[in-house]
N, C-alpha and C positions, 0 to 999 in steps of 0.2 A: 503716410503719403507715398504712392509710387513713387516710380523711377520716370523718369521723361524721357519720352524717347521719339526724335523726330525723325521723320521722312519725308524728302523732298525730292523732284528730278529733275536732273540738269537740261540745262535749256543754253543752248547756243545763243550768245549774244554778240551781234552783228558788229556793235561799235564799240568792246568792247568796254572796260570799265571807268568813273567818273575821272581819275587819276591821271587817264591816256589823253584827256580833255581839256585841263586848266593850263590855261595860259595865262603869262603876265598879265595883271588889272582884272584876272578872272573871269566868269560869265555874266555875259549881257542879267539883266534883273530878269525878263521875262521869261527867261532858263530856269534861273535861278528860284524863280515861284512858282513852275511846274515841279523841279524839285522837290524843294519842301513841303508841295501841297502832298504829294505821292508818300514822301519817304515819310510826314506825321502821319497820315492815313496808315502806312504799313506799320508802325510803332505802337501806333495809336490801339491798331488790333490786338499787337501780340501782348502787349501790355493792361489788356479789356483781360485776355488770358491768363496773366500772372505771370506771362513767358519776360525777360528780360534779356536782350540779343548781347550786350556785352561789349561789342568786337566794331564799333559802327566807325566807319571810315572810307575815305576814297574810295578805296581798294573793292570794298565789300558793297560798290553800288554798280549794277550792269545796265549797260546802256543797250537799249531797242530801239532806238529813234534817235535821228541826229538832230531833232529841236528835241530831245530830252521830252517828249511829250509821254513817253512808256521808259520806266526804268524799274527795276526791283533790286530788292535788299538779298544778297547772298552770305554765304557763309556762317551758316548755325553753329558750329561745332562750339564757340563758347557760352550759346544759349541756357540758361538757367532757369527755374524756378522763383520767383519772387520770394525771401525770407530763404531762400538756401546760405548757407555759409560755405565761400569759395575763397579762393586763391587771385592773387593778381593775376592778371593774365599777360603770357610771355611774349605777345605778338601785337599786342596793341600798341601803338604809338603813343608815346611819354604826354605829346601836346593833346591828345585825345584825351589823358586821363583827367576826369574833377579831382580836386584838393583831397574829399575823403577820400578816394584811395591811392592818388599820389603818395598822401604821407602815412599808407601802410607798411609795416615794415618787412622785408620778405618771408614766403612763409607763411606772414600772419593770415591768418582766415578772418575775414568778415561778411558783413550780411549783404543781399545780392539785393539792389534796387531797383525800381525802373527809374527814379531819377538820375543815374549815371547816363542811363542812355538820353538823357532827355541834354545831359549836357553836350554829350559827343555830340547828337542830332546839330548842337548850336555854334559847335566847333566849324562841322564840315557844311553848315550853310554859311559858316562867315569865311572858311575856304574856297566854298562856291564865288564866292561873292568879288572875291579880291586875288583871290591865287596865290593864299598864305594863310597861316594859321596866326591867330589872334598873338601869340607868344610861344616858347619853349617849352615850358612846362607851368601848368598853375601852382608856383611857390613863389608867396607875396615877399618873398624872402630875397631869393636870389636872381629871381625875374622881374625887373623892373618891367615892361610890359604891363604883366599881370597886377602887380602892385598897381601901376596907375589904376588900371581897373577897377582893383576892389577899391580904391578910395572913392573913387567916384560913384562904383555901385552904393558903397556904404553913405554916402553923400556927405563922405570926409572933403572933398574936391569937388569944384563945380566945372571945371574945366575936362571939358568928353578928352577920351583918352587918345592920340593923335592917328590911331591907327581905324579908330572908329569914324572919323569924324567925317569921313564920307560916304556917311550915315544921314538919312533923315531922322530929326527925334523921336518920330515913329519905331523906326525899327529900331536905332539905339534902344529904346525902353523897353523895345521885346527880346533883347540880348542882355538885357540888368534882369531881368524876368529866367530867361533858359537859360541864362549862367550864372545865378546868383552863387558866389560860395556855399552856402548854407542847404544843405540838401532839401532839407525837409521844407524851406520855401520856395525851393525851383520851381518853373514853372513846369508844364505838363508838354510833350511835343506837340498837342492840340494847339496849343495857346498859338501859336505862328498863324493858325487859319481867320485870329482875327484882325490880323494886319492884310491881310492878302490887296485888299483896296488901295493902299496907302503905297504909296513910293517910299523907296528902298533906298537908291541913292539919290545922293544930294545933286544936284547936276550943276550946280554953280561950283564945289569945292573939286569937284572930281575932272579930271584934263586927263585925255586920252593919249597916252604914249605914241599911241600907234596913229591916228586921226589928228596929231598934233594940237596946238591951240584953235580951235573952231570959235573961240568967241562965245560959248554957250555950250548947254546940254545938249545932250544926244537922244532923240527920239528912242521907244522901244526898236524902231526898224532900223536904225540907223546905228545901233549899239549891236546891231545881232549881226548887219554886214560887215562892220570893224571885225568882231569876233571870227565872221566864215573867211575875211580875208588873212588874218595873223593865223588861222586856221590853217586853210592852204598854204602859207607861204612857211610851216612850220614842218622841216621830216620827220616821219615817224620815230621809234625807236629803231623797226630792223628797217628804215630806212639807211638811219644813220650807221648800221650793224655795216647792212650791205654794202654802203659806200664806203669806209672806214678800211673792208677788205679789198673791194676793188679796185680804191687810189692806192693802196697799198702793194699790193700784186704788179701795179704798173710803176712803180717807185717814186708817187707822189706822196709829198707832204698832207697830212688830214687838214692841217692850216697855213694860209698863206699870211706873209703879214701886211701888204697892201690892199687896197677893197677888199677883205677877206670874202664877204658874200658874195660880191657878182664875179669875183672871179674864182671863187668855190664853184659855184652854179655851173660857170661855164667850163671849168675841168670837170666836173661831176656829167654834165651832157657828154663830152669828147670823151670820158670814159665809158660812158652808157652806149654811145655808139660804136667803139670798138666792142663791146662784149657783143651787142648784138650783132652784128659782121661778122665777129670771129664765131657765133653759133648757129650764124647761118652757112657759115663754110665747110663748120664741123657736121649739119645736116645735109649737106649736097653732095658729102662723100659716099 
């Protein structure tokens, strides 16, 4: 068999990768199922191919659209062969990896699947979902998380596992399906496009941090304005960069310890408007 050898070209993306985007209680559902419908479709392909991406995570998804209606999969560079023997990979994240090659031991080589990916795929839609990873690592051992999991997937436990449970049983059983322990039964990334009808979350177990007790579920439209509000009201990273150096320059504290927010806000405005003064002073010379 050849060598594989991919080519692809960079592409500007506006907003952005999925990582820049999750906030606390995660994305609204209806995000959330344009996600997965795109990211199985792109898996789905490369996987039709024999290709297995390896590397699937936050990081590695670019956003084109701020309803996430256009996004792609980047970052080939661990892309493999299907039946290649590889290496762990030094850049993936521990919670991203399934059990089989969790417990490979460094060094060891084994065989490259497209069911790995199909687990990551379930990792970072239950990321999507909540704005956390299901558990630390999948070892039923010293992860209790996980351990509840397998009992229940194993149907040792009938009790959903607590961090699922704001889950409809719908989608629970399509996460005992893309995350079974057992490779060779996982399900396939396809398999998510048969729930796509079915609600996601539960809307009676689920209470919105941010929308406080409402007494009820949150409409799809009404879960996407919570979202664009915690949105906005959240600074970037060189938000935070930039501020961090210019309350600093002025010999503010980065934190106060009474109202920390609204009176962060308003030293953060009082120093935005001396920078601007002083560069409009520095331009009138």
């Amino acid at each position: 068999m050849g060598s594989l050898i991919l080519d692809w070209d960079d592409e500007y993306a506006p907003f952005g990768d999925l990582a820049a985007h999750l906030c606390p209680g995660g994305l609204p559902e209806l995000f959330c199922k344009s996600i997965a419908t795109q990211l199985s479709a792109a898996l789905g392909f490369m996987h039709s191919k024999s290709l297995v991406h390896r590397d699937l995570k936050l990081e590695n998804v670019l956003v084109f659209a701020p309803d996430f209606s256009r996004i792609k999969l980047c970052d080939f560079g661990a892309t493999t062969r299907e039946g290649t023997l590889v290496s762990k990979g030094r850049h993936t994240w521990i919670a991203f990896l399934p059990p089989e090659v969790l417990e490979i031991v460094k060094n060891e080589r084994f065989i490259c699947k497209t069911s790995s990916d199909c687990w990551q795929f379930g990792i970072l839609l239950f990321s999507c979902l909540t704005g956390n990873v299901p558990w630390e690592s999948a070892d039923w051992v010293r992860d209790s998380n996980y351990s509840s999991f397998v009992k229940y997937q194993k149907k040792k436990s009938t009790a959903v596992p607590e961090n699922f449970r704001r889950f409809t049983p719908r989608l629970v059983r399509a996460f005992r399906k893309i995350l079974d322990p057992d490779a060779e039964k996982r399900a396939k990334v396809t398999e998510i496009m048969k729930y796509m009808k079915n609600k996601w979350i539960d809307t009676k177990v689920v209470v919105s941090k941010s929308a406080g007790n409402l007494g009820g579920g949150l409409s799809d439209a009404d879960s996407v304005c919570v979202y664009l509000n915690q949105k906005d009201s959240r600074p970037s990273l060189d938000e935070n960069k930039t501020r961090k150096r210019l309350m600093s320059s002025y010999g503010l504290p980065e934190q106060t310890q009474a109202d920390q927010s609204a009176l962060r806000n308003r030293i953060w405005e009082w120093v935005l408007s001396c920078e601007q003064t002083y560069d409009s002073e520095i331009e009138g010379f």
